[in-house]
C-alpha distance (Angstrom), angle and dihedral (degrees) to the residues before:
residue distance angle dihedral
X1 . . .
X2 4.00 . .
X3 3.74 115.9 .
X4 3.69 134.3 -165.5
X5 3.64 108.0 -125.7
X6 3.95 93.5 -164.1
X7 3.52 125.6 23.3
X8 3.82 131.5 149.1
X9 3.98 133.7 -155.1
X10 3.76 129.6 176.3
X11 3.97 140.5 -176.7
X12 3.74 88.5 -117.0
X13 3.65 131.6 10.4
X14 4.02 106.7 -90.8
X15 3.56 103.1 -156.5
X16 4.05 136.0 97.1
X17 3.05 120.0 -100.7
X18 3.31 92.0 65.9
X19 4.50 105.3 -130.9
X20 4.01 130.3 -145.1
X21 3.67 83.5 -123.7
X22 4.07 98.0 52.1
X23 3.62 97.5 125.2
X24 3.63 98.7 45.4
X25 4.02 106.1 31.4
X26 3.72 96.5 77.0
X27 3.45 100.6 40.6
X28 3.76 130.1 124.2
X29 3.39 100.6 -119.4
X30 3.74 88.5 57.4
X31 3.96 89.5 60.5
X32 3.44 96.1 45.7
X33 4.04 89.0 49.6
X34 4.00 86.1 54.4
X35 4.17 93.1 46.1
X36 3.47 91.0 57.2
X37 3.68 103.0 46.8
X38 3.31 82.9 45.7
X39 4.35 99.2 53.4
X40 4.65 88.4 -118.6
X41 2.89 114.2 154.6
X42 3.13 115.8 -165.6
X43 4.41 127.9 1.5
X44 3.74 128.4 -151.1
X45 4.45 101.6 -144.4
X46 3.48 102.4 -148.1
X47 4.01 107.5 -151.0
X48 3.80 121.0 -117.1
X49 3.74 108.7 -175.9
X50 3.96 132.9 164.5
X51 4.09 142.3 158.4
X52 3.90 85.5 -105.2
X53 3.80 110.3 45.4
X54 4.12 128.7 26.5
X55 3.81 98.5 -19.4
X56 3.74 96.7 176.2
X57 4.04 86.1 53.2
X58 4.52 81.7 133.2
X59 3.30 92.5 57.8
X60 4.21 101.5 39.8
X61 3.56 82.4 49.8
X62 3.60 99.4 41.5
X63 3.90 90.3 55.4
X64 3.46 89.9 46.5
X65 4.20 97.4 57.2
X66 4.31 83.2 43.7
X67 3.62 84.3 61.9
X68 3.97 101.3 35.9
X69 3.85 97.4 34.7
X70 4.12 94.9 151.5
X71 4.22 91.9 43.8
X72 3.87 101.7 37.0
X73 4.04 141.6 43.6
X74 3.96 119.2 -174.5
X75 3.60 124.1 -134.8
X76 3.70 103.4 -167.2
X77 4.06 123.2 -140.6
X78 4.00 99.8 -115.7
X79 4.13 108.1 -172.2
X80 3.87 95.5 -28.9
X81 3.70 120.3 -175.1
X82 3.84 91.9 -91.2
X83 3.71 93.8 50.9
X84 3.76 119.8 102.0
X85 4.00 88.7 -128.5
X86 3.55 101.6 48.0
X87 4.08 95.1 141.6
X88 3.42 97.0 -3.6
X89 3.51 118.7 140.8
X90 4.31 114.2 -76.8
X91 3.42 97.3 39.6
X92 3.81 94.2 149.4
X93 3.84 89.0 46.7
X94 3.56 86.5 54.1
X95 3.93 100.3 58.6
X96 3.63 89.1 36.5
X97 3.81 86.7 62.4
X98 3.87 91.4 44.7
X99 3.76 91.7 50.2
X100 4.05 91.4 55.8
X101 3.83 92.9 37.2
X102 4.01 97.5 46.6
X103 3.82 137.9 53.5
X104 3.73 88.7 -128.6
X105 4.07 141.3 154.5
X106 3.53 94.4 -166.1
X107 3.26 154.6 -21.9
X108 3.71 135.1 -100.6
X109 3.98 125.3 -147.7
X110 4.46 120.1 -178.3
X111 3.33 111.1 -152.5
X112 3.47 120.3 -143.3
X113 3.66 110.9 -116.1
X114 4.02 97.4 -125.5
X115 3.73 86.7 51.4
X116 4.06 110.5 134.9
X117 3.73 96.1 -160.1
X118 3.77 97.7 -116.9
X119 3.69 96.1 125.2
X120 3.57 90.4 48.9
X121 4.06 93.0 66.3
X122 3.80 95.2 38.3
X123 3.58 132.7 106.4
X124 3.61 87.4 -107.4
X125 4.25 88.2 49.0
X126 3.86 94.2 43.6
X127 4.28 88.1 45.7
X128 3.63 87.7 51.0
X129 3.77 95.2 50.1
X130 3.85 89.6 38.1
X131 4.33 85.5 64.6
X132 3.83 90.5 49.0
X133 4.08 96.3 49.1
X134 4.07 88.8 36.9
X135 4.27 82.5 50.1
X136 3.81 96.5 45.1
X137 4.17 82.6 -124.5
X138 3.80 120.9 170.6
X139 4.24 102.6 -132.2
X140 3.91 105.4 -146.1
X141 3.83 97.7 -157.1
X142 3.83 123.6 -154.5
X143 4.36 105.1 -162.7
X144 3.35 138.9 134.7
X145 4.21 130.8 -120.5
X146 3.67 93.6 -90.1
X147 3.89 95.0 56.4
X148 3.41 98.8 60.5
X149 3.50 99.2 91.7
X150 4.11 88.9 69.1
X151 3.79 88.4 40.9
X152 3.90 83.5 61.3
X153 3.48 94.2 49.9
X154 4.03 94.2 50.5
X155 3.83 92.2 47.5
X156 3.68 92.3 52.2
X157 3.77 86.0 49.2
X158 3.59 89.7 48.2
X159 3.67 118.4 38.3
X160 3.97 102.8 156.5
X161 4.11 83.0 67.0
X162 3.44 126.6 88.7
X163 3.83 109.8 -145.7
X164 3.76 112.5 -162.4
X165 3.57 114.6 -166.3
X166 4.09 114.1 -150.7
X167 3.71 122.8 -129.2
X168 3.48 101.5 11.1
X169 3.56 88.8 -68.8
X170 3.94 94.1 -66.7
X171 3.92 97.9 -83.7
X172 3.57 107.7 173.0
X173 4.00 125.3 -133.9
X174 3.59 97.0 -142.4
X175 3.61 95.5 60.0
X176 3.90 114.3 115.5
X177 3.37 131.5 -125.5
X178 3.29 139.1 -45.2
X179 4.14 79.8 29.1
X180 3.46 106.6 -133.8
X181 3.62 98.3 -166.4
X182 3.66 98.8 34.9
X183 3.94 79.5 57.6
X184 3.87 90.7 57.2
X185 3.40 92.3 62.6
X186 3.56 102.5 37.2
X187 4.09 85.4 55.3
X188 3.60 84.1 65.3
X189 3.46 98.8 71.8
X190 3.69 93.0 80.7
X191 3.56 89.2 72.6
X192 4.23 103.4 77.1
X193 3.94 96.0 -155.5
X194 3.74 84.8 55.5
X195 3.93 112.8 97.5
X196 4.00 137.0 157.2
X197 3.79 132.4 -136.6
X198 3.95 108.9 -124.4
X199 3.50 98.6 -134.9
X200 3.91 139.9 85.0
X201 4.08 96.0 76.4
X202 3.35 91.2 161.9
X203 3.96 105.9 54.6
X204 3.74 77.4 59.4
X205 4.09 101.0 51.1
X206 3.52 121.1 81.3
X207 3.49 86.0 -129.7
X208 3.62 122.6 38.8
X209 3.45 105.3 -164.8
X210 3.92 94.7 56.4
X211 3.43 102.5 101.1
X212 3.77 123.5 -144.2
X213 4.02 80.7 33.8
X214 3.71 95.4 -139.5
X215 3.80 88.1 -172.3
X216 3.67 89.9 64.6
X217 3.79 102.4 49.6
X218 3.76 90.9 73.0
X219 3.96 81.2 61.6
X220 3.72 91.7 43.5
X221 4.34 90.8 57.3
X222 3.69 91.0 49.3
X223 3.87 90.1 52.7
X224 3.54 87.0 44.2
X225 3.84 101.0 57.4
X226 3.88 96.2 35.0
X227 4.47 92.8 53.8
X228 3.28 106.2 20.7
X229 3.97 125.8 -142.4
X230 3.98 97.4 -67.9
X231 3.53 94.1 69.4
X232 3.93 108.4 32.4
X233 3.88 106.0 82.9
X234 3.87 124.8 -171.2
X235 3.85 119.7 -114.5
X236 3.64 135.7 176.3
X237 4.04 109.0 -156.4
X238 3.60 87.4 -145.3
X239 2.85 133.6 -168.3
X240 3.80 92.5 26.0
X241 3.57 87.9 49.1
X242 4.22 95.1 65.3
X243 3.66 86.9 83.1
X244 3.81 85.0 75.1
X245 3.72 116.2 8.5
X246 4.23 131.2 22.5
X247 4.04 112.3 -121.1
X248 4.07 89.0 -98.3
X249 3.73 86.7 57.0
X250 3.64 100.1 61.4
X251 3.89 92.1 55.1
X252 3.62 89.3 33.3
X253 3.78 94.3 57.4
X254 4.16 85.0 56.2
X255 3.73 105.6 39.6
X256 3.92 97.5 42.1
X257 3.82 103.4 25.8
X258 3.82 98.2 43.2
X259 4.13 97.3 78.2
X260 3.76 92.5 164.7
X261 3.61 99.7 62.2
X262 3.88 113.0 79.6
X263 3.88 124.2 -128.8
X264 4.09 94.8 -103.8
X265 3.72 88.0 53.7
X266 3.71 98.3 48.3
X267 3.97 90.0 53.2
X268 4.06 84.6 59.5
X269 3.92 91.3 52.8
X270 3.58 104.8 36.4
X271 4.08 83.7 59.3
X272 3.58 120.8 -52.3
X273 4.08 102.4 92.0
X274 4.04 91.4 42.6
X275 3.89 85.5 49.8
X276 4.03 82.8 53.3
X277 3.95 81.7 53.4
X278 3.89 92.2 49.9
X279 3.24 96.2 43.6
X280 3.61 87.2 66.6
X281 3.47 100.4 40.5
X282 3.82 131.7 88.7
X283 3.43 120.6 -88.0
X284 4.07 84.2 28.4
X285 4.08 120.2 -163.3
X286 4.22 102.1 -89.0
X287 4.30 85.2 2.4
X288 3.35 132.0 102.1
């Protein structure tokens, strides 16, 4: 079965500029139309919430998976960057809360970019990690290169969590040699509870409307030999990603412009290693 990694889906469409189509283009129904023409089988909605734009995205989205159990899984927004608690105090009370409100997998956390990684280590960090490995939660991790090196330290601390890292972890293709960045992430890899969505090919081209992004493949190899097929998992980022790329084109870009990975390895990324991950999660596909 293939399975989006990282999706997203919204009551109204949250970006500027405003579109004719605002309260229709980020709508469930939309995804699900674009997984079946497609042959997914199943989608994990990450949760994008804020003040400004679709702040009950949890619950749309938790309604959604109630009603869609076999085709969808929810990863719920928990103190996100945009969120008026992100590191406040309670954390861990706060995704304990989510977990018994929501039908959800995981959880997913954006980092802001300037973050030093302070809260991370805490006793507020370590309690809020402490809820995800005592919940069996998947942690869908939005960071940059340079934060790895605290990422490192929480997965150590944490090894019953699996931290999946969108994007690829944002490497960039322009970056110069000997790819400092691309380095940081690649580091990672040491740590087994560490893993990266396959997905966001064009933040990392230098030019995001050149579809396969040959710039980016180079990337994709490294990531390849340093993880391993049973933890890179295919995404889409629809629908933000239609600016760029159709649905087809974000598996496309993987299974026909990825020569170097062989055919029983592409089955585990397009789906079957994050299903592994499911399987074990709460709320699993055809579980409880």
């Amino acid at each position: 079965m293939i399975i989006d990694s990282h999706c997203h889906a919204w009551r109204l469409w949250p970006y500027d500029p405003p579109v004719p189509d605002s309260a229709s283009r980020g709508k469930v129904e939309q995804l699900l139309f674009e997984m079946e023409q497609n042959h997914v089988g199943r989608a994990m909605i990450v949760c994008a919430r804020n003040d400004d734009h679709n702040p009950d995205n949890n619950d749309y989205i938790a309604g959604a998976v109630r009603t869609h159990a076999d085709k969808l899984s929810m990863v719920a927004d928990v103190d996100s960057l945009w969120w008026p608690t992100y590191h406040a105090p309670g954390a861990a009370e706060r995704l304990r809360r989510a977990a018994g409100a929501y039908p959800m997998a995981g959880f997913t956390h954006y980092v802001r970019g300037d973050d030093d990684g302070s809260w991370y280590l805490s006793d507020e960090g370590s309690a809020f990690f402490g809820v995800a490995q005592e919940l069996g939660l998947i942690a869908s991790m939005a960071i940059v290169p340079r934060l790895h090196w605290w990422l490192e330290k929480v997965a150590e601390r944490f090894p019953g969590v699996p931290f999946l890292v969108h994007h690829m972890g944002h490497p960039k293709a322009a970056e110069v040699a000997p790819y400092p960045e691309l380095g940081k992430i690649l580091h990672s890899a040491r740590i087994p509870n560490i893993h990266l969505k396959l997905s966001g090919f064009h933040y990392s081209s230098a030019e995001r409307f050149e579809y396969p992004y040959s710039d980016s493949i180079r990337i994709v190899q490294a990531i390849y030999d340093a993880y391993g097929p049973s933890r890179l998992h295919w995404g889409s980022d629809y629908p933000v990603v239609g600016q760029y790329l159709t649905y087809r084109h974000t598996l496309d870009v993987v299974r026909r412009h990825c020569p170097f990975i062989p055919a029983a390895d592409m089955e585990l990324i397009l789906g079957d290693s994050l299903g592994a991950l499911l399987a074990k999660a709460p709320h699993a596909p055809g579980g409880a």
